[in-house]
C-alpha positions in Angstrom: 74.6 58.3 -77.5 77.5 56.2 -76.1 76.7 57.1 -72.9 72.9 57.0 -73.1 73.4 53.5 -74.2 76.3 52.6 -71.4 73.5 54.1 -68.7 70.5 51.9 -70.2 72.6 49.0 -70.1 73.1 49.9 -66.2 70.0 50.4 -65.7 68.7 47.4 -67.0 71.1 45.3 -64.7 69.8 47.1 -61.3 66.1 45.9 -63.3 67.2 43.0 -63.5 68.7 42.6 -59.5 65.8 44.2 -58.4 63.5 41.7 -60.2 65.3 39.0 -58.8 64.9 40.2 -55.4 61.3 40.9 -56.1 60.8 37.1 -57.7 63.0 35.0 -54.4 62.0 37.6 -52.0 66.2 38.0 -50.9 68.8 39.7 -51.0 71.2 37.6 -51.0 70.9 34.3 -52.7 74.3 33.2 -53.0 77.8 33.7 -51.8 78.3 35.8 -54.3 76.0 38.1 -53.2 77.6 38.7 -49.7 79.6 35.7 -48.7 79.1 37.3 -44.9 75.8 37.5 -44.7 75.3 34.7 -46.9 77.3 32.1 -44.9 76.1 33.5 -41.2 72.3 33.4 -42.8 73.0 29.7 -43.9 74.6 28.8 -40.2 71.9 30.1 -38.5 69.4 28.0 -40.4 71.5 24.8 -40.3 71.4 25.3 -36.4 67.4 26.2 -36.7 67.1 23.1 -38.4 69.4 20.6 -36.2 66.9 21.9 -33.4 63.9 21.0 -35.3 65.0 17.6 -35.2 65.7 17.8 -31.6 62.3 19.3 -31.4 60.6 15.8 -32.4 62.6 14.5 -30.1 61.0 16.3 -27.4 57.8 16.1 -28.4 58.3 12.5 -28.2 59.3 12.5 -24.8 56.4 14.7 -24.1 54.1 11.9 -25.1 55.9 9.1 -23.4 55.5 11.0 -20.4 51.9 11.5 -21.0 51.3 8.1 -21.2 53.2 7.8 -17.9 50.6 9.7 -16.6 47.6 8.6 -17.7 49.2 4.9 -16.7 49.3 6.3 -12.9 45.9 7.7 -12.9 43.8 4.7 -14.0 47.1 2.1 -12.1 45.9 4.2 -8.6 42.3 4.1 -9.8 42.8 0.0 -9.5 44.6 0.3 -6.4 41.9 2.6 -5.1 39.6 -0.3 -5.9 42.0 -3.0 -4.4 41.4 -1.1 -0.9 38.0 -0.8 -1.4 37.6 -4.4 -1.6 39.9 -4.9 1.4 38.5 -2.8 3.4 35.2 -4.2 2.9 36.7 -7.9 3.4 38.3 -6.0 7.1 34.3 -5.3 8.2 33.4 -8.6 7.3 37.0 -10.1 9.4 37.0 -11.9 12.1 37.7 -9.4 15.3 40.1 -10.3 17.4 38.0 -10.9 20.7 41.1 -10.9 23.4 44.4 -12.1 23.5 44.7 -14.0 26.4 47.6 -15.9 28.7 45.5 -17.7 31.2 43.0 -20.1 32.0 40.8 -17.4 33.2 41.7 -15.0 30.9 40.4 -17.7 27.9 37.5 -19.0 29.9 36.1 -15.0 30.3 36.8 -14.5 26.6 34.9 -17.8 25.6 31.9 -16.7 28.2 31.5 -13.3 26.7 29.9 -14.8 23.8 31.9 -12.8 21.5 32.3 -13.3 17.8 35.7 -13.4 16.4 39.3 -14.8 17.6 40.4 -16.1 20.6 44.6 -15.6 20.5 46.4 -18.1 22.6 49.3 -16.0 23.3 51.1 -18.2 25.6 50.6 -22.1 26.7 47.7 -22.5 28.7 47.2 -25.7 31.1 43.8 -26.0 31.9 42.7 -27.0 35.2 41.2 -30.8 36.1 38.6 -31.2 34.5 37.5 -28.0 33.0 36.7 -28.3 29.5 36.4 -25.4 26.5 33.1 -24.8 24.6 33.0 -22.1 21.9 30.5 -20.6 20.8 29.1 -19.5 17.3 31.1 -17.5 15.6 34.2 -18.0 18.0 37.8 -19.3 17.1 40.3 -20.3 19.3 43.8 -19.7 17.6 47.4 -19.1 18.6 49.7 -16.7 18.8 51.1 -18.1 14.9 47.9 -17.1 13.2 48.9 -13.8 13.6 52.3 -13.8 13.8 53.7 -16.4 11.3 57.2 -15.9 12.8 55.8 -17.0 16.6 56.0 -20.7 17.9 53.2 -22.9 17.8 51.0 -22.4 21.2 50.3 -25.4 23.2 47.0 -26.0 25.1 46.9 -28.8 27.8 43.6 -30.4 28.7 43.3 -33.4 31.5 40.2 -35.1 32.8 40.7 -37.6 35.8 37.5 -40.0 36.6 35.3 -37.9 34.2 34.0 -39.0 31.3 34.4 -35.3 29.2 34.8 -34.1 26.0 37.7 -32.0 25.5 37.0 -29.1 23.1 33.4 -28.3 21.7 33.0 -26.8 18.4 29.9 -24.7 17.5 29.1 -23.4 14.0 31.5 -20.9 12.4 34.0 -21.8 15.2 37.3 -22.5 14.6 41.1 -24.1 15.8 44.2 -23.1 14.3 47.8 -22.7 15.1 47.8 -24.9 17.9 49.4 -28.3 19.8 46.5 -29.6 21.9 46.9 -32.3 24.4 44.2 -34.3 25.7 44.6 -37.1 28.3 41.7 -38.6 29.9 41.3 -42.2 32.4 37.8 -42.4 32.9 35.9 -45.7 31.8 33.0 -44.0 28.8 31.1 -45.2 26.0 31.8 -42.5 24.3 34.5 -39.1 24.1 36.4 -37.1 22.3 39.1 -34.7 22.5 37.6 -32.3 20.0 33.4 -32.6 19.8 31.9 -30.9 16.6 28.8 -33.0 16.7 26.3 -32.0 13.2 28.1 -28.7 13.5 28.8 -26.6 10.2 31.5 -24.2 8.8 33.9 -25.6 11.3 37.3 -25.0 10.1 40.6 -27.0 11.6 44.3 -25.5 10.4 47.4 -26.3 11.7 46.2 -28.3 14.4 48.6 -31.4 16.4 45.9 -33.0 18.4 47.7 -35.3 21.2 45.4 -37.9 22.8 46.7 -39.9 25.7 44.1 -42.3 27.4 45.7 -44.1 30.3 42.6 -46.7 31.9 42.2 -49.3 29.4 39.0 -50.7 30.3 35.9 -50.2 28.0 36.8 -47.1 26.6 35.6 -45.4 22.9 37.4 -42.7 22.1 38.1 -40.2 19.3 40.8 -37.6 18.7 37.7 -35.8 16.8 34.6 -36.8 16.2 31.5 -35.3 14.3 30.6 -32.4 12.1 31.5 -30.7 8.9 35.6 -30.0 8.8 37.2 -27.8 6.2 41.0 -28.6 6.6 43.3 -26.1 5.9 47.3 -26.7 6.2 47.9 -29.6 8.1 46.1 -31.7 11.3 48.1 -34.4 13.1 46.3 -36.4 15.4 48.7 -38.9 17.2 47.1 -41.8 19.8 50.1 -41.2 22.8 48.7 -44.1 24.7 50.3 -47.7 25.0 50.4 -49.8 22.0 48.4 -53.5 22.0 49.9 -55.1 19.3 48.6 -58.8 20.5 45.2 -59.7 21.0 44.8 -60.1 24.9 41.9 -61.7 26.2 42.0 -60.8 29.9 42.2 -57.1 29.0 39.0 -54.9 28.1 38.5 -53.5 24.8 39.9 -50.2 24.4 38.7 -48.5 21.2 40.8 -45.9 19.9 39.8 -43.4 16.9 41.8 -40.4 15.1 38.4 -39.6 13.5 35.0 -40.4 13.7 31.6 -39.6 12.4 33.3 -36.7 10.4 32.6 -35.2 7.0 36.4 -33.7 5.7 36.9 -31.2 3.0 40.8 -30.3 2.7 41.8 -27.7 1.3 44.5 -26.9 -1.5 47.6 -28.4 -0.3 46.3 -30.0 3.2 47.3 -32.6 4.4 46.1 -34.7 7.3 48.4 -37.4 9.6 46.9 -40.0 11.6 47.9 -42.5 14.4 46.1 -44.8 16.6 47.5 -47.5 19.0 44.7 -49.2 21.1 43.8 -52.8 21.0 41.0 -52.0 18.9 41.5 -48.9 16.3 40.7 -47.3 13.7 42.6 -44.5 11.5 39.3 -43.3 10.2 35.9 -44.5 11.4 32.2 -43.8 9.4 34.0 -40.6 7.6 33.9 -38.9 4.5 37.1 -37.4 3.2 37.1 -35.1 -0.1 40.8 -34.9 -1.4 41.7 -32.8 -4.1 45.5 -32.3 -6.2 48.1 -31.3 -3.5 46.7 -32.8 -0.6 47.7 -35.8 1.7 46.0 -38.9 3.5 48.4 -40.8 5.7 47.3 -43.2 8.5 49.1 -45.6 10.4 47.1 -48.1 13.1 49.6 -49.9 15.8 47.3 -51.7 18.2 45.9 -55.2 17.4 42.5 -55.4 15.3 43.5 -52.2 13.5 41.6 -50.6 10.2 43.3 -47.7 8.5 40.9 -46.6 7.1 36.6 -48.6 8.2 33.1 -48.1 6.6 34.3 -44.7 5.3 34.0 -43.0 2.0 37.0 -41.6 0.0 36.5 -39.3 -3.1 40.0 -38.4 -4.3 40.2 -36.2 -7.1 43.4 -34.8 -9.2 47.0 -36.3 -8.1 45.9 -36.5 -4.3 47.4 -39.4 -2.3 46.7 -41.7 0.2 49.1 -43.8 2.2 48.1 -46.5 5.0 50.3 -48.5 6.9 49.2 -51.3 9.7 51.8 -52.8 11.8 50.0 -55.4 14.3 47.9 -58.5 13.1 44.5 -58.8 12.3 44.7 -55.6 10.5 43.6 -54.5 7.4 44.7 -51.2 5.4 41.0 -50.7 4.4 37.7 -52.5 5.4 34.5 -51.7 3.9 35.4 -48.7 2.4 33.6 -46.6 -0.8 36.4 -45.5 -3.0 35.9 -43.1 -5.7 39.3 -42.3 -7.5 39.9 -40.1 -10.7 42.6 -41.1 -12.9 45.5 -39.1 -10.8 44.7 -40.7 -7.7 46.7 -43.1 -5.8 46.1 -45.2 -2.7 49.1 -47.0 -1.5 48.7 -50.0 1.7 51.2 -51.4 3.3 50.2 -54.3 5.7 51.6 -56.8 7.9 49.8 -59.5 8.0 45.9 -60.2 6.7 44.5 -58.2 4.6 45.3 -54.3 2.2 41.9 -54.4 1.4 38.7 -56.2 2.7 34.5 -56.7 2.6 32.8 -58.1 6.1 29.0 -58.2 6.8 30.3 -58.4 10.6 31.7 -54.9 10.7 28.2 -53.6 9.6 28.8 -51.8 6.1 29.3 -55.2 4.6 30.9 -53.6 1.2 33.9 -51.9 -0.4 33.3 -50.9 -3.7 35.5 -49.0 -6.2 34.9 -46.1 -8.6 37.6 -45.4 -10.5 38.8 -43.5 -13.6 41.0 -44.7 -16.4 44.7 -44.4 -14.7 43.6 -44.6 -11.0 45.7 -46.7 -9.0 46.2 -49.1 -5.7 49.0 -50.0 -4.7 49.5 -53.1 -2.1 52.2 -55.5 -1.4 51.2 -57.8 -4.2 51.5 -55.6 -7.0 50.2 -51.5 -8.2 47.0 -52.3 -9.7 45.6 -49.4 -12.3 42.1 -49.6 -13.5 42.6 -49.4 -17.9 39.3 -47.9 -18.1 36.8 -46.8 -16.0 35.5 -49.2 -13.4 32.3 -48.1 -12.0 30.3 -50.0 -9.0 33.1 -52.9 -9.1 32.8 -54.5 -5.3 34.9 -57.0 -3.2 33.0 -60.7 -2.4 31.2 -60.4 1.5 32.0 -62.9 3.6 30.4 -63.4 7.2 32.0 -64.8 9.2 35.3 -64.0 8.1 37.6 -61.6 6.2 38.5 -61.4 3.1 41.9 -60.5 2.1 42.0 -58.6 -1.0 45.2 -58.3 -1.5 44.9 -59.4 -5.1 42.5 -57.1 -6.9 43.3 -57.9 -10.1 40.2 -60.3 -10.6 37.6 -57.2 -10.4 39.2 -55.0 -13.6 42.4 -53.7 -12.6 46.0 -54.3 -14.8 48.6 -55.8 -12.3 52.1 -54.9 -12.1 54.2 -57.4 -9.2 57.3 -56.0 -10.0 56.0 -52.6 -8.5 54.8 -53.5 -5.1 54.3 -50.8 -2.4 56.5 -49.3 0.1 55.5 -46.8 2.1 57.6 -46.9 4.9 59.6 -43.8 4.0 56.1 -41.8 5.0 56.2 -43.1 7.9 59.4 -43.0 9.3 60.0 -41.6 13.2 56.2 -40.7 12.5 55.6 -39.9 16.4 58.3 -37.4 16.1 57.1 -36.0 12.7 53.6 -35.7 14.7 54.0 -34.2 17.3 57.2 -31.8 15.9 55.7 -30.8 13.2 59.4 -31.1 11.7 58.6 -32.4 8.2 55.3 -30.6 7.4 55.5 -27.5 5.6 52.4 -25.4 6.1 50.0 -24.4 3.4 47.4 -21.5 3.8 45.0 -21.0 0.6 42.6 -18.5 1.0 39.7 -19.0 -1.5 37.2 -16.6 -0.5 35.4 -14.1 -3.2 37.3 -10.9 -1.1 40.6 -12.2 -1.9 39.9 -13.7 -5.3 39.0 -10.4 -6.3 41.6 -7.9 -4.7 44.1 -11.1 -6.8 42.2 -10.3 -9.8 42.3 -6.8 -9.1 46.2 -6.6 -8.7 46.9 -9.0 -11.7 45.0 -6.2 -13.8 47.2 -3.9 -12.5 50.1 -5.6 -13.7 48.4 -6.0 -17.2 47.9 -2.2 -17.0 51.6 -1.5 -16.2 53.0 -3.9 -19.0 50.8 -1.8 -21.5 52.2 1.5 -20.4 54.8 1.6 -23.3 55.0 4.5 -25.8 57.5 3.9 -28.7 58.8 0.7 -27.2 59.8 2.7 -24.2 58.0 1.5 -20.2 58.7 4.5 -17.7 57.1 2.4 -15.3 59.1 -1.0 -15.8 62.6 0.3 -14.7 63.2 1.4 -18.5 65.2 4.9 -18.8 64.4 8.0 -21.5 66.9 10.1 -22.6 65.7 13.5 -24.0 68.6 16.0 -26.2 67.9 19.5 -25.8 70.6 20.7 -27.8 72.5 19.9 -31.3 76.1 19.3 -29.3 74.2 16.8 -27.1 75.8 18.4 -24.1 72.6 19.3 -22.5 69.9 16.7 -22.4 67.5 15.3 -19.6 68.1 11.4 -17.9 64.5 10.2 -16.8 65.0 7.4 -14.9 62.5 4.5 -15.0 60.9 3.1 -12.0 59.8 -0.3 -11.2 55.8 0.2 -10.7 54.9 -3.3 -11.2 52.7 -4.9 -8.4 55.9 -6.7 -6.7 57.6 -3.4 -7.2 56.0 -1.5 -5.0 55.5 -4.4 -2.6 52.3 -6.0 -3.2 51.9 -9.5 -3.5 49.1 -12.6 -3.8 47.1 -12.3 -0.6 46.4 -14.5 1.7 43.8 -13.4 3.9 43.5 -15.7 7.5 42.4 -13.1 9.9 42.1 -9.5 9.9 45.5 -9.1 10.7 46.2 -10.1 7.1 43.5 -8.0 5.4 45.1 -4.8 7.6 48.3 -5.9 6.0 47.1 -6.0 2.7 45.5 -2.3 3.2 48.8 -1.1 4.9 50.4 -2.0 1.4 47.8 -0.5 -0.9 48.1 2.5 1.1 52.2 2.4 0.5 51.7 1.7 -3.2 49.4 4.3 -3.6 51.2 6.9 -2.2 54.5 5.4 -4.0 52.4 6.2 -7.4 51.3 9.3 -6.7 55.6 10.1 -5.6 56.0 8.7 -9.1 53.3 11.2 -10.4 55.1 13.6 -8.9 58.7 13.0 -10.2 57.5 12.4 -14.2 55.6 15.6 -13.7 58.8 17.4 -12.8 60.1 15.9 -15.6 57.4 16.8 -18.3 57.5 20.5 -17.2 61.4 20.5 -17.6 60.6 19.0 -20.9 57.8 21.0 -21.8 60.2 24.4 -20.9 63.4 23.6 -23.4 60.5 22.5 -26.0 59.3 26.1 -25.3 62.5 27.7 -25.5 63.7 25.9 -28.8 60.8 26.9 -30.4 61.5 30.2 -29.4 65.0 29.9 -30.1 64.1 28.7 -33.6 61.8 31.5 -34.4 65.4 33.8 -33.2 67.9 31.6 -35.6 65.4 32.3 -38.5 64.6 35.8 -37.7 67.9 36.6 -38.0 68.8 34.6 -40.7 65.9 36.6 -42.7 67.7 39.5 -41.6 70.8 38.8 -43.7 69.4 37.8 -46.4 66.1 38.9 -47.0 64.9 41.6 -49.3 63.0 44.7 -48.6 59.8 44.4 -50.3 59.0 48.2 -50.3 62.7 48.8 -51.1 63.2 47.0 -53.9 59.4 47.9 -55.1 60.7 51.7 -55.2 64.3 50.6 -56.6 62.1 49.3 -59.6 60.0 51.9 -60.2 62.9 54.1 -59.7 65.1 52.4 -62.7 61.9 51.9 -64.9 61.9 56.0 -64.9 65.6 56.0 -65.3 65.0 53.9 -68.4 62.2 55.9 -69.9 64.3 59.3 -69.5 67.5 57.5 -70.7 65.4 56.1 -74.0 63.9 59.8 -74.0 67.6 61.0 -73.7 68.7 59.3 -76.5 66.0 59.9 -79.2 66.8 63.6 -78.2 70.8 63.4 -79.0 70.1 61.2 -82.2 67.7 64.4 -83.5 70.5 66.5 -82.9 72.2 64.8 -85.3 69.2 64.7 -87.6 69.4 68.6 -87.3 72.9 69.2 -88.5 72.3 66.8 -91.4 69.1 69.2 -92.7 72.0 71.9 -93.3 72.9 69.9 -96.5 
């Protein structure tokens, strides 16, 4: 009975083991079970698990790289667009028509008829006499407008005993990058070096016009004269003739003009310098000028009898400025002129004798009247006047015979500061030099047109594009770096370097467009950025299938660790099922074994 008990007492521990490993499902559970199998089981799922973290990881850097892509797919899409636009804007370009070196050359270009450029690609002296007439459509530019780095290209025009004009302007036509010389002595009522007569769309840039007009006798002549300008950059006309200071009555008038009969739109940032000389002269004459922020009026008269600036209209808007500067007597800085000033503006006269400012029924418009915003300002030798509040239709006395000063404006609205009286003498300093040099003026090309506002607009959404590229805080495409661990010693592990993907990184800048020498160049860089994104498309897809592999293979290698961590410590299901049902038969013969042995012993006791 001892021993049946000892055996059910046995066989109800392997019940219980069994049930154990039935219940968890393992066969080992704790070191006690088998330390080996139990420690190598529990290393092999601490490294399974350190790689799941890693895993993450990966799968992070998957996604950044994703949105690296899809950055670079809709960032080439823009750029696509970008070329499209240029492209178009190249159809629309002026063509260059020839490049040409001589006389002949030009004048066969011109006759064709040709729309397009004209490219002055050496000085050209013209012979006696001959003048230049474009014709719609055609531009006569140097060898700068396409080549920014090239030396301003001089034409040379001289008329002897022939009352001509110099250079005639037709609609759409065109001057730019070039020093032009005219010089004429024959007696006229009437000429000009450059003609635009009620022509439209004419467009003057970087232009030194030198007028030199040797016979004195009854001559009226304009540096230009007629037309609608848009002024882009700078224009210097300069008056290279002798100076009349004095008033002399044996010699005949001579009645020189920097502009005449002109309307003048300047451009962002133009700015236009002016000098006469001749007994009789006039900065500007019967002109309109429309100034905005950034641009520049100066004028400066010599000769005797000079007006800066006569029976003209001025419309200055933002912070443009306006300087004028007479230097003989009888002069004024502005005679019957219609100024319309918002509050930035600034006019600034500096006279030598008579009058800054003056009315005359004798010189025909008979009025000078003001328009002027709150702030506006005039500034003469008596003081800076600045109207307090807006001063509309206020107009100087007229007086014929006679002039009328004007220095002191104060009486018509303005405030009056004398201890702030104006000197502009600085602007004019060695001002033939600064002419004709070109040493002080920094050029200024603004393109405005609706090909290059958009392809501007297109890139700055690029930009945008590329600043919202992030994933996690982390820019692939702004020169920020990703690190990716592949295993749990961090001794192997992935560098992905950033790139710089940015407009100005992959050389693309604000475009100018003057010809379409500058669209091409525009095109020439889409076409390197686009194939510089599609390099980068490239390179982070290397990287995403090198990524994409080790997050493979860990999650393989994972599955390994705890496959053969299950094999240490797992149970055997069918095992352990059969080990039960084994034991709960051992138990029912060992309770059957022991009722037997304790009727034996019932037996024996029946004998008493």
């Amino acid at each position: 009975m001892r021993n049946n008990l000892l055996s059910l007492q046995q066989t109800a521990k392997l019940q219980d083991l069994t049930q154990n490993r039935l219940a968890t499902g393992l066969k080992v559970n704790s070191a006690i079970d088998n330390p080996s199998s139990y420690y190598t089981a529990q290393s092999l799922n601490n490294r399974a698990e350190d790689l799941n973290v890693l895993l993450d990881a990966m799968s992070q850097g998957i996604q950044t790289l994703k949105a690296v892509n899809e950055s670079i797919e809709a960032g080439t899409k823009f750029l696509e667009q970008a070329k499209s636009v240029a492209s178009s804007a190249l159809e629309t370009a002026q063509p260059v028509v020839a490049k040409v070196s001589t006389e002949a050359e030009l004048l066969a270009a011109v006759n064709s008829g040709k729309k397009g450029l004209i490219v002055l690609t050496s000085d050209i002296t013209m012979s006696a006499n001959q003048n230049i007439v474009l014709g719609d459509g055609q531009s006569l530019v140097g060898a700068r407008y396409l080549d920014k780095n090239a030396a301003q290209t001089k034409l040379t025009l001289n008329f002897n005993n022939v009352a001509q004009n110099g250079i005639i302007l037709s609609d759409n036509s065109g001057l730019s990058n070039l020093d032009i010389s005219f010089s004429s002595n024959k007696k006229a009522d009437s000429q000009a070096a450059i003609l635009i007569s009620n022509k439209a769309n004419v467009v003057l840039e970087n232009i030194n016009l030198l007028t030199n007009y040797s016979d004195t006798s009854e001559i009226y002549v304009s540096g230009i004269k007629g037309g609608n300008i848009t002024l882009k950059g700078f224009l210097n006309v300069i008056d290279q003739g002798p100076v009349q200071s004095t008033y002399d009555a044996n010699a005949a008038n001579r009645l020189s003009i920097g502009i005449s009969e002109t309307a003048i739109d300047m451009d962002n940032g133009a700015v236009l310098n002016i000098l006469t000389r001749g007994q009789h002269n006039h900065g500007m004459s019967h002109v309109t000028v429309n100034m905005d922020s950034g641009n520049q009026l100066n004028i400066k008269t010599e000769g005797y009898q000079g007006q800066g600036f006569y029976n003209s209209t001025l419309n200055q808007k933002g912070s443009s400025v306006v300087n004028i500067k007479t230097e003989a007597v009888n002069t004024y800085g502005i005679l019957n002129g219609n100024l319309n000033l918002e509050s930035a503006a600034r006019i600034n006269i500096d006279t030598v004798a008579d009058g800054s400012i003056a009315s005359s029924y004798a010189w025909g418009r008979g009025q000078t009247l003001f328009n002027m915003a709150a702030g506006a300002c005039i500034s003469t030798k008596s003081g800076t006047y600045t109207a307090p509040t807006a001063l509309n239709s206020i107009s100087l006395p007229n007086l014929n015979p006679g002039y009328f000063a004007g220095n002191d404006i104060s009486a018509f609205g303005f405030d009056k500061d004398d201890t702030a009286p104006v000197d502009v003498s600085s602007v004019f300093d060695d001002y033939d030099a600064y002419i004709q040099n070109n040493s002080q003026m920094a050029e200024t090309v603004v393109k405005t047109s609706s090909s290059v506002n958009q392809f501007n607009q297109i890139l700055t959404q690029y930009d945008q594009l590329i600043n919202d590229s992030w994933y996690k805080g982390v820019n692939l495409l702004k020169s920020q770096n990703l690190k990716v661990v592949f295993n749990e010693s961090r001794t192997s592990d992935l560098d992905i370097k950033g790139v710089d993907a940015t407009a100005a990184g992959l050389g693309l800048g604000t475009a100018y467009w003057n010809s379409a020498a500058g669209v091409q160049k525009s095109l020439d860089q889409i076409d390197s950025a686009i194939n510089q994104l599609r390099l980068y498309a490239s390179e982070f897809g290397n990287y995403y299938q090198i990524v994409t592999t080790r997050e493979n293979f860990t999650n393989s290698l994972i599955n390994v660790l705890t496959e053969g961590a299950d094999q240490l410590t797992l149970a055997d299901m069918n095992q352990e099922s059969a080990n039960m049902l084994a034991l709960q038969t051992r138990q029912q013969l060992a309770v059957n074994s022991l009722s037997l042995a304790s009727q034996a012993s019932q037996s024996v006791l029946k004998l008493f």
